[in-house]
N, CA, C and O atoms as a Tinker XYZ file with bonds, in Angstrom:
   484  protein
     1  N    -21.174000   -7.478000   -5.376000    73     2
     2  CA   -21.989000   -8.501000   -6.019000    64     1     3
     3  C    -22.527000   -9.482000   -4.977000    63     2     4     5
     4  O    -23.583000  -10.015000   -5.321000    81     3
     5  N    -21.904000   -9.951000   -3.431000    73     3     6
     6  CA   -22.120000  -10.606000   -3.002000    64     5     7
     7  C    -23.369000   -9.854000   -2.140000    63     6     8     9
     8  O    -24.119000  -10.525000   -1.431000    81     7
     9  N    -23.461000   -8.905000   -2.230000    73     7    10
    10  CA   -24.776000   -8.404000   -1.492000    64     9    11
    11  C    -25.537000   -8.712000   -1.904000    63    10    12    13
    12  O    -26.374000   -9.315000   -1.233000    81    11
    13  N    -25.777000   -8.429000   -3.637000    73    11    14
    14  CA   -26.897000   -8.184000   -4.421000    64    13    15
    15  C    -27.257000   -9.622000   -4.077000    63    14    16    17
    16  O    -28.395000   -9.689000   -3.613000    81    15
    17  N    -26.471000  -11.091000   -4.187000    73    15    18
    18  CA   -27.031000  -12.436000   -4.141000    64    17    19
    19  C    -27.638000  -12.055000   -2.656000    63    18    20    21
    20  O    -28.868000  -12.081000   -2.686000    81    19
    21  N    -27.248000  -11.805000   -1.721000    73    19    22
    22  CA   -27.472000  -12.371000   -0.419000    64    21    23
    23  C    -29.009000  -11.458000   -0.826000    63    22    24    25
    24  O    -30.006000  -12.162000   -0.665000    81    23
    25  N    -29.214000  -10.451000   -1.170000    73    23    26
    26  CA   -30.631000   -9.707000   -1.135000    64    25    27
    27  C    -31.281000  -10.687000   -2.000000    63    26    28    29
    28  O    -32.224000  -11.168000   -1.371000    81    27
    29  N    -31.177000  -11.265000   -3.337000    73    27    30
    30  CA   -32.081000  -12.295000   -3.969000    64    29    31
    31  C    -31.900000  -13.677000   -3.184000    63    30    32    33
    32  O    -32.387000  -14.550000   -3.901000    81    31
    33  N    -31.482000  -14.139000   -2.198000    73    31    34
    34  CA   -31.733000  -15.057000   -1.550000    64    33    35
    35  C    -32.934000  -14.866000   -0.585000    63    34    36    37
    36  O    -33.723000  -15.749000   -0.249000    81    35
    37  N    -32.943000  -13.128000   -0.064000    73    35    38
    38  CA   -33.865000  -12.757000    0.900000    64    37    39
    39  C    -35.292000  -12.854000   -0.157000    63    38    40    41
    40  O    -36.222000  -13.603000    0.143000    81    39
    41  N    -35.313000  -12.159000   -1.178000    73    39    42
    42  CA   -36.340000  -12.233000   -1.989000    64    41    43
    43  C    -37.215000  -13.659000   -1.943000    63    42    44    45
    44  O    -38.428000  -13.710000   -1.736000    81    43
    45  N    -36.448000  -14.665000   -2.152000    73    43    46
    46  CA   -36.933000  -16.021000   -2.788000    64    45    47
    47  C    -37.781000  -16.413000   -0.995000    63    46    48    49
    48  O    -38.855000  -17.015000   -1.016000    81    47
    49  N    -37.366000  -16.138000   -0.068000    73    47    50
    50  CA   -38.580000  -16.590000    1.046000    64    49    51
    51  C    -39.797000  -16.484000    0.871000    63    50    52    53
    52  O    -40.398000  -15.726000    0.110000    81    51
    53  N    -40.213000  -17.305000    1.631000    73    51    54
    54  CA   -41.973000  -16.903000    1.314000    64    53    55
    55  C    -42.658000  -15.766000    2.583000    63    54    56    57
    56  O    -43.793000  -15.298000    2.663000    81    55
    57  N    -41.723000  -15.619000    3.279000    73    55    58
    58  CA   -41.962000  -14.790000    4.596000    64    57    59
    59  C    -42.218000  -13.138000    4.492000    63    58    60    61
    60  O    -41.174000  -12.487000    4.485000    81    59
    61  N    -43.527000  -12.328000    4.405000    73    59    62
    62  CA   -43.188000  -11.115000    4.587000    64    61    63
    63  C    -42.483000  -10.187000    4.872000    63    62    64    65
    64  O    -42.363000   -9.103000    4.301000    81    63
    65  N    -41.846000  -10.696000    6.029000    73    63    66
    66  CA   -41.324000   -9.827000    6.653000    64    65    67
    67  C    -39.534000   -9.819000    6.582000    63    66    68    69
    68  O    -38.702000   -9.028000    7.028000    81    67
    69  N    -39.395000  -11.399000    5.616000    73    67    70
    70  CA   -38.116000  -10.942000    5.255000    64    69    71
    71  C    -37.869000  -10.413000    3.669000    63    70    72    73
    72  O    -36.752000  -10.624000    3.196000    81    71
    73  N    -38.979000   -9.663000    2.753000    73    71    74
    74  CA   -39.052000   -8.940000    1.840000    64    73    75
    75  C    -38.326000   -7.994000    2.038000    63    74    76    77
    76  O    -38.401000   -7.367000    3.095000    81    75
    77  N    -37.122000   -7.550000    0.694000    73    75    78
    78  CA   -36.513000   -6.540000    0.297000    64    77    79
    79  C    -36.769000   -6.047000   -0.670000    63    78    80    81
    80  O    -37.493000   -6.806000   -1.315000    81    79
    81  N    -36.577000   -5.143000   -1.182000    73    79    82
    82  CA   -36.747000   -4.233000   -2.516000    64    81    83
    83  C    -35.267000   -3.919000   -2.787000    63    82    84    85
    84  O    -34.431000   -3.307000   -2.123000    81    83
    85  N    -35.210000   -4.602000   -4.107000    73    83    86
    86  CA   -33.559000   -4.509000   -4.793000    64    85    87
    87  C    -33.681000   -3.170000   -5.551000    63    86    88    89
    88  O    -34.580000   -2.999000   -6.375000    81    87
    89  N    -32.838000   -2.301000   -5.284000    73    87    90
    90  CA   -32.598000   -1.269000   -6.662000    64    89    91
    91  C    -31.529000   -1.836000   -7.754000    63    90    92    93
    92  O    -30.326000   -1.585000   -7.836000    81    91
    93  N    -32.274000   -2.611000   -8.501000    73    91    94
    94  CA   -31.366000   -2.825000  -10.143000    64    93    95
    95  C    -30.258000   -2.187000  -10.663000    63    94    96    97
    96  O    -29.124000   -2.556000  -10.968000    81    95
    97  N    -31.295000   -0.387000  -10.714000    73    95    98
    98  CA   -30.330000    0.216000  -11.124000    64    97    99
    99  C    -29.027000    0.163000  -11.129000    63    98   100   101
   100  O    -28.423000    0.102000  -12.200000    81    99
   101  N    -28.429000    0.179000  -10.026000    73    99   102
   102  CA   -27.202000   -0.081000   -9.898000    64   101   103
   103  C    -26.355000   -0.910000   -9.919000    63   102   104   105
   104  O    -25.330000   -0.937000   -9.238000    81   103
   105  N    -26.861000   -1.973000  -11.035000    73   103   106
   106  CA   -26.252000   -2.989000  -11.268000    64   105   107
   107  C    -26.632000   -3.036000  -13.125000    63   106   108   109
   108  O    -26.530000   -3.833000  -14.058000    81   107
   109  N    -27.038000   -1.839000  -12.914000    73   107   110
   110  CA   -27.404000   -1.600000  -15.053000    64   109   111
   111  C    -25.873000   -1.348000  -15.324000    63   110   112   113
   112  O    -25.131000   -1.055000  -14.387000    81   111
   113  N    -25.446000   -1.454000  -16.510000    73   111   114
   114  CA   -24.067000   -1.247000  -17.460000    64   113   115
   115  C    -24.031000    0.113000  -18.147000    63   114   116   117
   116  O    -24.873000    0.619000  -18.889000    81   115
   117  N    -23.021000    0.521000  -17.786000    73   115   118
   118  CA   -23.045000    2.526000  -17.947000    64   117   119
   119  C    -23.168000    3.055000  -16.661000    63   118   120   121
   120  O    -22.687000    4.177000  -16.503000    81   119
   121  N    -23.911000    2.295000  -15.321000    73   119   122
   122  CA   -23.980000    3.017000  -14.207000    64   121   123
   123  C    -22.446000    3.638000  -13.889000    63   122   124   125
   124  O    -22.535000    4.855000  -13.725000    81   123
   125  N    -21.443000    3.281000  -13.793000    73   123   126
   126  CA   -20.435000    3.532000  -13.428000    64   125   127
   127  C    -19.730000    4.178000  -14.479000    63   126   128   129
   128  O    -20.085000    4.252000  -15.656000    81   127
   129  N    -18.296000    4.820000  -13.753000    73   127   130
   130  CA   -17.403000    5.682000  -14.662000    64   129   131
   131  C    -17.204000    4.911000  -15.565000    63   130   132   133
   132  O    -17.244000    3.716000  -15.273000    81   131
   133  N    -16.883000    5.346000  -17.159000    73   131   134
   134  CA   -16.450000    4.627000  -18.512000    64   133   135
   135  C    -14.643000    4.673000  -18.349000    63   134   136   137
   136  O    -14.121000    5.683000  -17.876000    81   135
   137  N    -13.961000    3.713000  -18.704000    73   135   138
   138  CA   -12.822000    3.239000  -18.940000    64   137   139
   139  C    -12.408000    4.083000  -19.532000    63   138   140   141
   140  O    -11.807000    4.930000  -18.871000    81   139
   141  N    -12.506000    4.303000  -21.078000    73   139   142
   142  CA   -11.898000    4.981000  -21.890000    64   141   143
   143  C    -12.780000    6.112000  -22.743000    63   142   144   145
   144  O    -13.600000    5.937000  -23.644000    81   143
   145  N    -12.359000    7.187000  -22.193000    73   143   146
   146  CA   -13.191000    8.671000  -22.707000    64   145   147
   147  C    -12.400000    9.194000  -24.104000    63   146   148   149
   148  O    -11.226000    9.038000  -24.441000    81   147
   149  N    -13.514000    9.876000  -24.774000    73   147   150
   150  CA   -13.303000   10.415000  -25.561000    64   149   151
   151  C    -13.358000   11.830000  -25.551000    63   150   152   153
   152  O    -14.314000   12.514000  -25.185000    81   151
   153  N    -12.040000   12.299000  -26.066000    73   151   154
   154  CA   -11.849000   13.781000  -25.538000    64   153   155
   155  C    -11.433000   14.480000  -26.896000    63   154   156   157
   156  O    -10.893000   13.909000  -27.844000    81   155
   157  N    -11.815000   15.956000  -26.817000    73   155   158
   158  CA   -11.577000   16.788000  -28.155000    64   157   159
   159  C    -10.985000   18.160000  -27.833000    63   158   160   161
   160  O    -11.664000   19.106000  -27.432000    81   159
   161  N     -9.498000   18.197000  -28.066000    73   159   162
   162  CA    -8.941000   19.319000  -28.030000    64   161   163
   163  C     -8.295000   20.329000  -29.257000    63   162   164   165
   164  O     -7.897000   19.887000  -30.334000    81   163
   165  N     -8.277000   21.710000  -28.890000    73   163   166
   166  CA    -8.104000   22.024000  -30.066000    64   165   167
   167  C     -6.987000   23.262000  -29.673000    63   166   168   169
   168  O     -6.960000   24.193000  -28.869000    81   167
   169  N     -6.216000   22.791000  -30.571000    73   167   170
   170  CA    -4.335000   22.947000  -30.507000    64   169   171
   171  C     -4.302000   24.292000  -31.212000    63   170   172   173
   172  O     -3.932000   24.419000  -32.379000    81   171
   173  N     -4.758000   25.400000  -30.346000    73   171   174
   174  CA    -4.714000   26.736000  -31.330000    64   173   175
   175  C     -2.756000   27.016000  -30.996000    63   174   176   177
   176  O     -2.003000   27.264000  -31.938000    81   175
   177  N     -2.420000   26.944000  -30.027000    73   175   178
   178  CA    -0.885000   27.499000  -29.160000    64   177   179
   179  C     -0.218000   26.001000  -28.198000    63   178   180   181
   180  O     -0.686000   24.992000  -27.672000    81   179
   181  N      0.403000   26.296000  -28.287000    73   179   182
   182  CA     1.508000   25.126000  -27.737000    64   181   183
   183  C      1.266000   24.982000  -26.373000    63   182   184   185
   184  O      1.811000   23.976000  -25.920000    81   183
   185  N      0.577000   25.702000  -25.480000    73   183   186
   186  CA     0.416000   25.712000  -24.152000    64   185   187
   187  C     -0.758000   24.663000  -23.737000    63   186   188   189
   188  O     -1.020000   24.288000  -22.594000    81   187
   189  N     -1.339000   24.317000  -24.832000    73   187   190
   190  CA    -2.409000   23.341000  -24.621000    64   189   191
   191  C     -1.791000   21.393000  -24.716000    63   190   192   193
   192  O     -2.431000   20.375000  -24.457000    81   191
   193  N     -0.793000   21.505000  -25.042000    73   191   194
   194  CA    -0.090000   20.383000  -24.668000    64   193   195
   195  C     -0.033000   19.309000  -23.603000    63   194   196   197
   196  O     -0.346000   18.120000  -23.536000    81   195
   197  N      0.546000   20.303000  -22.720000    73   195   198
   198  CA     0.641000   19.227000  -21.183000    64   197   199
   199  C     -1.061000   18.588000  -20.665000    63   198   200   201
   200  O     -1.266000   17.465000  -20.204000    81   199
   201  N     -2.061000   19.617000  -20.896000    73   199   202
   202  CA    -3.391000   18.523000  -20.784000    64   201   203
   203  C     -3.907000   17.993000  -22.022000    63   202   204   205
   204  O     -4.960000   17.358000  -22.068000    81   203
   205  N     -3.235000   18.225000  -22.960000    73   203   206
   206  CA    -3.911000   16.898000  -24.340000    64   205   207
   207  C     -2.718000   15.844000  -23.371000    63   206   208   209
   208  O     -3.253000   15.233000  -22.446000    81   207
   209  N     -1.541000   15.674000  -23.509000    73   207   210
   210  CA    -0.686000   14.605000  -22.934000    64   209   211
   211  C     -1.313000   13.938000  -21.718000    63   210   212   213
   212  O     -1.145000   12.759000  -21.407000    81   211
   213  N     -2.238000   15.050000  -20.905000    73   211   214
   214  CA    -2.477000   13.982000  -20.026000    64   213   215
   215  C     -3.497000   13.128000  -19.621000    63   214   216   217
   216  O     -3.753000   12.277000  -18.769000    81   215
   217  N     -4.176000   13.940000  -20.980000    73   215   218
   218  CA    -5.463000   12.823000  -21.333000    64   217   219
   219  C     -5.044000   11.345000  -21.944000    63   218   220   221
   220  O     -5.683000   10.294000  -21.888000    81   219
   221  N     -3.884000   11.589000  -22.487000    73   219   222
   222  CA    -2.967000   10.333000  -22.906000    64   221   223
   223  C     -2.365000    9.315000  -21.942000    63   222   224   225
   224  O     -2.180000    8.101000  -22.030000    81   223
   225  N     -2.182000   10.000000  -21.224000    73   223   226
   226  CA    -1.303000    9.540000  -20.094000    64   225   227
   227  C     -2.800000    8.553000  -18.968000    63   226   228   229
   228  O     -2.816000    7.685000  -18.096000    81   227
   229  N     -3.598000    9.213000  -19.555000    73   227   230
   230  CA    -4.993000    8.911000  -18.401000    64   229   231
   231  C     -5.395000    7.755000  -18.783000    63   230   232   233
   232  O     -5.822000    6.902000  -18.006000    81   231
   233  N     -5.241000    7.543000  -20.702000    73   231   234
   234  CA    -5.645000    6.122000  -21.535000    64   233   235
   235  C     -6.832000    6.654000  -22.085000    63   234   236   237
   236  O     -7.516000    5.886000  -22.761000    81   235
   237  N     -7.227000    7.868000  -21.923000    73   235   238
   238  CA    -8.296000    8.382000  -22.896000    64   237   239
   239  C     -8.003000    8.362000  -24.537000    63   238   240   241
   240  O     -6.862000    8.113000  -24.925000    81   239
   241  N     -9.186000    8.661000  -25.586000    73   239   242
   242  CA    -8.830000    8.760000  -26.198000    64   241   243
   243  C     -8.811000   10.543000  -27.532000    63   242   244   245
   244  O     -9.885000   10.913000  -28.007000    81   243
   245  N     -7.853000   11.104000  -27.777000    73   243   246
   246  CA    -8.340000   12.350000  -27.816000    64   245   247
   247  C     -8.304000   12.801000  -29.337000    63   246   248   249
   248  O     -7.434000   12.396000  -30.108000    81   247
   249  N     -9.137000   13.514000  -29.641000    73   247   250
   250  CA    -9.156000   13.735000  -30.856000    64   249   251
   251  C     -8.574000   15.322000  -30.802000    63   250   252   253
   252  O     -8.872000   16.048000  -29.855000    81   251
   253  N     -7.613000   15.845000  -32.043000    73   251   254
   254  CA    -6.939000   17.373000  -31.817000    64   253   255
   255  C     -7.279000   17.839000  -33.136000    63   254   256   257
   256  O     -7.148000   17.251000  -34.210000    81   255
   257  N     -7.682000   18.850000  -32.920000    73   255   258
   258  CA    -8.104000   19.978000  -33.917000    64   257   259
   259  C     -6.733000   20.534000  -33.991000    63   258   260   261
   260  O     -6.213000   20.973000  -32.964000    81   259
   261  N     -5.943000   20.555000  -35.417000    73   259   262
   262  CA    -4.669000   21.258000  -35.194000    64   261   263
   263  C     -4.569000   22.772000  -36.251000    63   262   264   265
   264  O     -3.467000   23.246000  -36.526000    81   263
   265  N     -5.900000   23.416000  -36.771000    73   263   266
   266  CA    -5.762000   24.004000  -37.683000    64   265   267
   267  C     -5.359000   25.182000  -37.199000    63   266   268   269
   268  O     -4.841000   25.863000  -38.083000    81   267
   269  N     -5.394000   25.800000  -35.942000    73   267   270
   270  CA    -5.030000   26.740000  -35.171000    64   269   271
   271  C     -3.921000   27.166000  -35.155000    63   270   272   273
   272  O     -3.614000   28.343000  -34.967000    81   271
   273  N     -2.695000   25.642000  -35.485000    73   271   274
   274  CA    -1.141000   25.986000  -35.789000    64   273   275
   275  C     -0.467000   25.814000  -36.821000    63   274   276   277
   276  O      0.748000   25.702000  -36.990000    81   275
   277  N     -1.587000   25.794000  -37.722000    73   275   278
   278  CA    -1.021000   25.541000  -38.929000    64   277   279
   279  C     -0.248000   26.092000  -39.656000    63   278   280   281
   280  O      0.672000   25.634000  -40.334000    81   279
   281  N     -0.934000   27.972000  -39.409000    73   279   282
   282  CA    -0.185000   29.053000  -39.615000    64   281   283
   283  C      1.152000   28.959000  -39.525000    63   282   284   285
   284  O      1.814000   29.540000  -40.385000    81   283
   285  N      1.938000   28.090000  -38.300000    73   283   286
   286  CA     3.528000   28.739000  -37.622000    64   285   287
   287  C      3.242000   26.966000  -38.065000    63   286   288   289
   288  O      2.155000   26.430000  -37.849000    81   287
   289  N      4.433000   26.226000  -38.708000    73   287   290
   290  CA     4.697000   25.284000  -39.183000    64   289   291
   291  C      5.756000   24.471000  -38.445000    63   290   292   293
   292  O      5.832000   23.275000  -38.727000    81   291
   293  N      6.751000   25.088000  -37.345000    73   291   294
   294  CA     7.879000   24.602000  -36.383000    64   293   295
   295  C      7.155000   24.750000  -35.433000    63   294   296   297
   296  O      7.649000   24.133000  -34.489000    81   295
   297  N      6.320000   25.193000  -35.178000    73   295   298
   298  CA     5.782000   24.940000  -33.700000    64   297   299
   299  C      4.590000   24.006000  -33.920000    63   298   300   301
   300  O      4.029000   23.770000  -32.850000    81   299
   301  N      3.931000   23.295000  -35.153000    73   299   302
   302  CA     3.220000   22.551000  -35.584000    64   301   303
   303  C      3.453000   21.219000  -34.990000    63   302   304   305
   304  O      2.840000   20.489000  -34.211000    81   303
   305  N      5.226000   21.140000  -36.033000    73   303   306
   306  CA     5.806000   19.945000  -36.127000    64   305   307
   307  C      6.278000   19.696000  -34.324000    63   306   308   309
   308  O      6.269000   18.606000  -33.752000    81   307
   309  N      6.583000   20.753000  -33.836000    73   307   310
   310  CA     7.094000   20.557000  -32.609000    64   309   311
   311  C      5.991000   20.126000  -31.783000    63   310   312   313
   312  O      6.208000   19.103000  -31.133000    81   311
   313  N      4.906000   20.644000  -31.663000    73   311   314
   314  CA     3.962000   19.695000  -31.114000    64   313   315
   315  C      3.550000   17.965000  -31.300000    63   314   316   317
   316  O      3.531000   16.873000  -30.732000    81   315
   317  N      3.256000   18.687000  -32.545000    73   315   318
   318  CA     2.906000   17.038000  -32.947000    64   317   319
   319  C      4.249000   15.356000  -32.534000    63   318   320   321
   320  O      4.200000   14.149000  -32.300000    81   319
   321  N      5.327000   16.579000  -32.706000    73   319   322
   322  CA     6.368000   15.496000  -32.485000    64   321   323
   323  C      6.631000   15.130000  -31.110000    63   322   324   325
   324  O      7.355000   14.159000  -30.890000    81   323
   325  N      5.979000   15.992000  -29.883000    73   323   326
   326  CA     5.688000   15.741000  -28.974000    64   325   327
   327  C      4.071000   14.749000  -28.491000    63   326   328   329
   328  O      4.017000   13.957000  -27.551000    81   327
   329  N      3.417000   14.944000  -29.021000    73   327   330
   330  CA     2.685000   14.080000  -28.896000    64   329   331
   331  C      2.760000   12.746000  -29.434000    63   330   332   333
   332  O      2.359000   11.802000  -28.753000    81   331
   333  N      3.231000   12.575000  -30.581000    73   331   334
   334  CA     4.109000   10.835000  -31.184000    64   333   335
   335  C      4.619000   10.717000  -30.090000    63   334   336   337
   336  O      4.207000    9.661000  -29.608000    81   335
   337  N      5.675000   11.497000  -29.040000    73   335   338
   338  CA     6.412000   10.661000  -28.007000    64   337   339
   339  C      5.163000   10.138000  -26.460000    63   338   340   341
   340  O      5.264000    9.119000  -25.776000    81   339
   341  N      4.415000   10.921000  -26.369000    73   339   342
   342  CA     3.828000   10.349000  -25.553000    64   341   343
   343  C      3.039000    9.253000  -25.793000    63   342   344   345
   344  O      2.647000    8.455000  -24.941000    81   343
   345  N      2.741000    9.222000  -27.342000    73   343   346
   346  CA     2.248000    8.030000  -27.362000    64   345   347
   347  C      2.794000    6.523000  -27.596000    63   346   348   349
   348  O      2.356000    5.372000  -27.575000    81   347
   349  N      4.261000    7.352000  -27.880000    73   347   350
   350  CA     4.720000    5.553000  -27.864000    64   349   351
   351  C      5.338000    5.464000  -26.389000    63   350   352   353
   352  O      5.971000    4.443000  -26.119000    81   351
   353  N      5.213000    6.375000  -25.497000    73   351   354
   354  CA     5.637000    6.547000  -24.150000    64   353   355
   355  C      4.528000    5.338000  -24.070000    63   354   356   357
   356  O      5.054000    4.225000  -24.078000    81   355
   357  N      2.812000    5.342000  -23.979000    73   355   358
   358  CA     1.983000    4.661000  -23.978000    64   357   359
   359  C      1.460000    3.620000  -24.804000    63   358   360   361
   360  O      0.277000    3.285000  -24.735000    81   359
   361  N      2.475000    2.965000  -25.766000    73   359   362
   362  CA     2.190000    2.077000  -26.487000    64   361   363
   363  C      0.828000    2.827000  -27.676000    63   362   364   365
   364  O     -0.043000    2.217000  -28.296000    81   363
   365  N      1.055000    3.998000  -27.646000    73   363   366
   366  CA    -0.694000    3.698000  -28.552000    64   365   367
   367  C     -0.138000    3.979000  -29.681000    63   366   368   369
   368  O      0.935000    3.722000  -30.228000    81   367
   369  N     -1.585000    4.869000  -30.056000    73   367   370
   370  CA    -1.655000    4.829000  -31.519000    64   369   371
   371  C     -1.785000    6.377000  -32.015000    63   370   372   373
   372  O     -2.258000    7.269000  -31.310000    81   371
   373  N     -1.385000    6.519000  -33.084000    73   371   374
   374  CA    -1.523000    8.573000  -33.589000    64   373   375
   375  C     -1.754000    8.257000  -34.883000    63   374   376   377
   376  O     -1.004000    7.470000  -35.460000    81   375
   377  N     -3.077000    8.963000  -35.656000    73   375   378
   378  CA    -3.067000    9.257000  -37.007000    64   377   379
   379  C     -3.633000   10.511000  -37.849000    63   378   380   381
   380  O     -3.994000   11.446000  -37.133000    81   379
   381  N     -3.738000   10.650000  -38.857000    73   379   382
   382  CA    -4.535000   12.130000  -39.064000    64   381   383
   383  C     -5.325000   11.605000  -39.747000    63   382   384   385
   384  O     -5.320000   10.783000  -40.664000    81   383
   385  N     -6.331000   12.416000  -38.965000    73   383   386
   386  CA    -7.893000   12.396000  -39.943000    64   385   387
   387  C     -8.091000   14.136000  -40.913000    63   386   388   389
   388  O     -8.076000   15.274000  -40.445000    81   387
   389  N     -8.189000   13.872000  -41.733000    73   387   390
   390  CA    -8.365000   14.560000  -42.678000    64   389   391
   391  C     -7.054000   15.838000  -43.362000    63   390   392   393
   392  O     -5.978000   15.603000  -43.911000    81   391
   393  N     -7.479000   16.694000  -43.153000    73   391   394
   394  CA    -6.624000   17.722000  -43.070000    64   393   395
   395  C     -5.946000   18.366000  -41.596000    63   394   396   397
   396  O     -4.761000   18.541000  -41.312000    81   395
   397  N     -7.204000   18.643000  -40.783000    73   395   398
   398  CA    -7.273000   19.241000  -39.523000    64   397   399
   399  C     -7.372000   18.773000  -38.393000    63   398   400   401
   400  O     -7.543000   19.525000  -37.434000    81   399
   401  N     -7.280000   17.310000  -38.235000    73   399   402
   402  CA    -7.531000   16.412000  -37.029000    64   401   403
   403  C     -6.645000   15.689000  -37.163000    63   402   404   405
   404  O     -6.151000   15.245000  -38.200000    81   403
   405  N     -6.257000   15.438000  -35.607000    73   403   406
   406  CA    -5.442000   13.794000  -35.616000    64   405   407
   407  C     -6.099000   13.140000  -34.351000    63   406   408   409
   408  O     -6.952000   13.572000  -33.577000    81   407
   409  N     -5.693000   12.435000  -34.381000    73   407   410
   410  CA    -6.669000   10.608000  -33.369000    64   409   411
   411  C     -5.714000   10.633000  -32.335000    63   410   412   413
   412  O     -4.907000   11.307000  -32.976000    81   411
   413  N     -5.277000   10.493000  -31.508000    73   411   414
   414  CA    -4.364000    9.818000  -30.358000    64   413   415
   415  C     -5.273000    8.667000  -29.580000    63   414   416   417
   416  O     -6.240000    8.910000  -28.859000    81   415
   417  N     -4.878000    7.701000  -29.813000    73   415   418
   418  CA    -5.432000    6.877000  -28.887000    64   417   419
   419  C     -4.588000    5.497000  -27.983000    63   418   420   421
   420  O     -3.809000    4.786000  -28.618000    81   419
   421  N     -4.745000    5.333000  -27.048000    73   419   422
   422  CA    -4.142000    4.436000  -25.776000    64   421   423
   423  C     -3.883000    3.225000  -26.442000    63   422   424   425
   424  O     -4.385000    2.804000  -27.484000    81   423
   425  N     -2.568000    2.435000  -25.302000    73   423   426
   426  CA    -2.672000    0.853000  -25.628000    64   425   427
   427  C     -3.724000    0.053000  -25.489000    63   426   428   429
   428  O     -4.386000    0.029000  -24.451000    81   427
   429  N     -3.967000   -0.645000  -26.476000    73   427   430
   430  CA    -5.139000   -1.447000  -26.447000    64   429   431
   431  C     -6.233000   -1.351000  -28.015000    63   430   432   433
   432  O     -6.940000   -2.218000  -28.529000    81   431
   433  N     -6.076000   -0.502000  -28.252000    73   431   434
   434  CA    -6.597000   -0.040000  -29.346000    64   433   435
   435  C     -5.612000    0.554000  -30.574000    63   434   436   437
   436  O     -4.695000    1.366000  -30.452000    81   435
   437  N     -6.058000   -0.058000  -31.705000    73   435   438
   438  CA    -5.142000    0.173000  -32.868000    64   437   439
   439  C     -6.377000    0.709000  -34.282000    63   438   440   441
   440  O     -7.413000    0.200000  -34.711000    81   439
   441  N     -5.575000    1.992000  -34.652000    73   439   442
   442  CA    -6.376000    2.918000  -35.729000    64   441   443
   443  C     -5.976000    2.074000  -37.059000    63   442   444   445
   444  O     -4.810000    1.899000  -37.412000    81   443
   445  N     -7.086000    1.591000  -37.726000    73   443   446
   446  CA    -7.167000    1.371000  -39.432000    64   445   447
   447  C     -7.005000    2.561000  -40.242000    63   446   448   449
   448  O     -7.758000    3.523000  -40.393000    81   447
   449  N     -5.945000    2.315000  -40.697000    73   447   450
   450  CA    -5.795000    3.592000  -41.989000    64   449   451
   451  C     -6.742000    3.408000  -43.216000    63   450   452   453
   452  O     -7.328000    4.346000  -43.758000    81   451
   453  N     -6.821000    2.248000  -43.555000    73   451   454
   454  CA    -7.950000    2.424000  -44.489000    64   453   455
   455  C     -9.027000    2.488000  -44.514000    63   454   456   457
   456  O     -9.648000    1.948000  -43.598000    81   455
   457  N     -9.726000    3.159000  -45.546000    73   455   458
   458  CA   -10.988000    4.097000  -45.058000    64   457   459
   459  C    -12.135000    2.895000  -45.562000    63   458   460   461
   460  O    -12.062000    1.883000  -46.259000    81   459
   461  N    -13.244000    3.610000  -44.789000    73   459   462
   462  CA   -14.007000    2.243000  -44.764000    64   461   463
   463  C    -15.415000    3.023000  -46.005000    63   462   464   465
   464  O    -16.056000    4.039000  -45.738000    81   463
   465  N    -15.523000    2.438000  -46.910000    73   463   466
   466  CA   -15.963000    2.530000  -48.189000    64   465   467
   467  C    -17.378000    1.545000  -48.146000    63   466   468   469
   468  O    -17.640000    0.457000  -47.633000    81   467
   469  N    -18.081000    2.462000  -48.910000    73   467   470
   470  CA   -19.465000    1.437000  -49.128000    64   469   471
   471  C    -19.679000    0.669000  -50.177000    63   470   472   473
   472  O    -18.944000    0.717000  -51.163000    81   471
   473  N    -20.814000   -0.206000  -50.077000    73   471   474
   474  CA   -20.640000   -0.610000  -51.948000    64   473   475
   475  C    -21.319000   -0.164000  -52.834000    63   474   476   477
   476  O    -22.350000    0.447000  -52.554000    81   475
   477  N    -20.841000   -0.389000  -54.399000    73   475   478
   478  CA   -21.115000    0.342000  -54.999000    64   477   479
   479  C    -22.154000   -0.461000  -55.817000    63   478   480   481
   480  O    -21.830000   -1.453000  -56.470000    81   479
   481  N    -23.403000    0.009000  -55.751000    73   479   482
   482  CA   -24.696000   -0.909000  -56.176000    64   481   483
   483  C    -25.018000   -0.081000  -57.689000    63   482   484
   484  O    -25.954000   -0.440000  -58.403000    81   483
């Protein structure tokens, strides 16, 4: 940041020859990596675990398709009950969306269970 001033200090002369040309761009919002990503995995087999966890572990936030294990019901619960631990490993948050999805998301952010409804005119 202290460049960018020292270059609009050069700007404000009245002297030709101490004219710069600022590139903005890189001082637009989004230029840089995003904090917290949104990621979508889908939990057909238990081997897909250790990288949903470590999108958790990263502070992303991931959404899991779990209809893949629905079939085998102990290896369901055994996942899922592994992922509740990483997330209170990380303070966050776990909920299910619908039938076939659940939310995992990082400290800092907390999921509303109640559903958000329109009005009725």
């Amino acid at each position: 940041m202290a460049g960018f001033l020292e270059k609009l200090k050069l700007i404000g002369r009245s002297k030709e020859q101490d004219y710069s040309e600022v590139d903005l761009g890189q001082f637009e919002e989004g230029s840089g990596s995003p904090e917290i990503i949104l990621k979508v995995a889908e939990l057909g087999r238990v081997e897909v675990l250790p990288e949903i966890k470590r999108e958790i572990y990263a502070g992303n936030i991931v959404l899991v398709d779990i209809a893949g294990l629905k079939r085998d019901k102990a290896a369901l619960d055994r996942a899922i009950g592994e992922l509740k631990k990483a997330i209170e490993d990380v303070s966050g948050d776990i909920a299910g969306v619908g039938d076939d999805l659940i939310i995992l998301v990082p400290s800092g952010i907390k999921i509303d269970r109640e559903m958000v409804v329109g009005s009725k005119d």
